[in-house]
C-alpha positions as CSV (number, residue, x, y, z in Angstrom):
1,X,-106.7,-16.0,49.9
2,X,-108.8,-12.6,49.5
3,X,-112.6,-12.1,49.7
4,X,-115.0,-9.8,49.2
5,X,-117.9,-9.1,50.7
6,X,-121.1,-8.9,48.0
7,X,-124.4,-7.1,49.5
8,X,-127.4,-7.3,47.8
9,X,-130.9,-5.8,48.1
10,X,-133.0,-7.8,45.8
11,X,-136.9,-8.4,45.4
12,X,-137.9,-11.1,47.5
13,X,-139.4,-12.9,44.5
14,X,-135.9,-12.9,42.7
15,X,-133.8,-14.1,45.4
16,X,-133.5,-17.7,44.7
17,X,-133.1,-16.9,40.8
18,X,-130.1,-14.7,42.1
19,X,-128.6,-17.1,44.7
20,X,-128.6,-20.1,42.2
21,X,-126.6,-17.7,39.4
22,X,-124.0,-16.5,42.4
23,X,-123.1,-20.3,42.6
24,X,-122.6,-20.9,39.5
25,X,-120.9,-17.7,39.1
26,X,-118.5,-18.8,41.4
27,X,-119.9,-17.8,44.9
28,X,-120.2,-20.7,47.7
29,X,-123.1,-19.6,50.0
30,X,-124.9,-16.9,51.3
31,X,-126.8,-15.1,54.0
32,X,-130.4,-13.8,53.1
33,X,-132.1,-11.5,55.4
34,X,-135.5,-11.4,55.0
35,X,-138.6,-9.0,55.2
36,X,-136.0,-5.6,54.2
37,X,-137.4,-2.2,52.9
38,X,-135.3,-0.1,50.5
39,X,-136.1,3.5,49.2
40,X,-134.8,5.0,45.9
41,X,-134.5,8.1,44.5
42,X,-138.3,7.9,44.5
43,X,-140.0,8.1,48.0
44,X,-142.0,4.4,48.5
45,X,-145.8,5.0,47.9
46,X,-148.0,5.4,51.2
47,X,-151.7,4.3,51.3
48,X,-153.4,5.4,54.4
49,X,-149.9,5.8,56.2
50,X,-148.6,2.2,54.7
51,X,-146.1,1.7,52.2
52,X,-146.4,0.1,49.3
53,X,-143.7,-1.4,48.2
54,X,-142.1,-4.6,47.0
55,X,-140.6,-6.7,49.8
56,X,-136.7,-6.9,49.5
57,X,-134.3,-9.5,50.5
58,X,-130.4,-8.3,51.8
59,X,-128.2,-11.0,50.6
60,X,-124.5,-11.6,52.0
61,X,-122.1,-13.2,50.2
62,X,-118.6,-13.7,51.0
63,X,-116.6,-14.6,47.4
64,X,-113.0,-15.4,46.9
65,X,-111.5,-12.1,44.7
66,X,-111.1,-14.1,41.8
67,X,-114.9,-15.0,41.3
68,X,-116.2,-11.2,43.0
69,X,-117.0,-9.7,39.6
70,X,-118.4,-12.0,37.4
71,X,-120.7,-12.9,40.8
72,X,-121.4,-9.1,40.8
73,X,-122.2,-8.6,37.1
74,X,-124.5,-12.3,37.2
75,X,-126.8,-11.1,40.2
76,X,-127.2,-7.8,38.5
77,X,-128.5,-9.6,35.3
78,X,-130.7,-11.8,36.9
79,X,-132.0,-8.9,39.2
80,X,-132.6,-6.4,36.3
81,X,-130.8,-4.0,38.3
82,X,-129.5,-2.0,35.4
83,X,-132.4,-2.2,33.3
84,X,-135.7,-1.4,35.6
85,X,-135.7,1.4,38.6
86,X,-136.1,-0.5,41.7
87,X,-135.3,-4.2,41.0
88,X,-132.3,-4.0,43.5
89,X,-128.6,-2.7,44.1
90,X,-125.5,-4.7,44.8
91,X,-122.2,-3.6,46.2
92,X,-119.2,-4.9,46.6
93,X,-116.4,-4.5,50.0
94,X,-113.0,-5.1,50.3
95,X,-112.7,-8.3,53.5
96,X,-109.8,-7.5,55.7
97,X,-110.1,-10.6,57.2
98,X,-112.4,-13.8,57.4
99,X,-113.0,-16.2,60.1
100,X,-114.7,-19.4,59.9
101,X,-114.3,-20.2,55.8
102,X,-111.2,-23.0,56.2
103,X,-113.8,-25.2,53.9
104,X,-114.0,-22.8,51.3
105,X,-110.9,-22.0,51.3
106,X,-109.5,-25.5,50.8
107,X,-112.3,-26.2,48.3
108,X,-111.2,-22.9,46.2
109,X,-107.2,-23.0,46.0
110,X,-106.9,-25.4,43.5
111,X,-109.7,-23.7,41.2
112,X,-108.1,-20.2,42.1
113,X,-104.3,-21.8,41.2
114,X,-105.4,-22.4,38.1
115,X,-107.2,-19.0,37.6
116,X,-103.6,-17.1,38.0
């Protein structure tokens, strides 16, 4: 089984909007990092030397191959990446390996047998 490797910078206030359409886009967990800071093309704002920006949240989620895309495309919806400058970005890595998922990957064969 294959995974990918989905990170996420997304406003803090969207993260849990985002995390619940990963799941039922086919995504099994994640990792959120809190309290990040992302810049743009646009420099962040500065008020007497500090920033004013929107708080972001990195996400990390590891998703079998099969389900990477329409996780990918779901976030980004949700997110408004596409459609508003600064909402978030999402990329998504090739996993060489994976240690430490033996429940997922039980959970997902069947599902994933039946995708091919």
């Amino acid at each position: 089984m294959h995974f990918k490797l989905i990170v996420a910078m997304v406003e803090d206030t969207k993260t849990n909007a985002i995390l619940d359409t990963a799941r039922e886009a086919g995504a099994k967990g994640a990792t959120v990092l809190n309290q990040a800071r992302g810049e743009g093309v646009n420099p962040a704002k500065t008020f007497l030397g500090l920033s004013i920006n929107a708080q972001v949240d990195v996400l990390l989620l590891l998703v079998e191959e099969h389900f990477s895309r329409q996780v990918l495309e779901s976030i980004a919806r949700v997110g408004d990446f596409d459609s508003t400058s600064g909402t978030g970005i999402a990329v998504q890595l090739d996993v060489e390996d994976a240690l430490g998922v033996r429940h997922q990957i039980s959970e997902l064969s069947e599902v994933v047998e039946e995708l091919i």
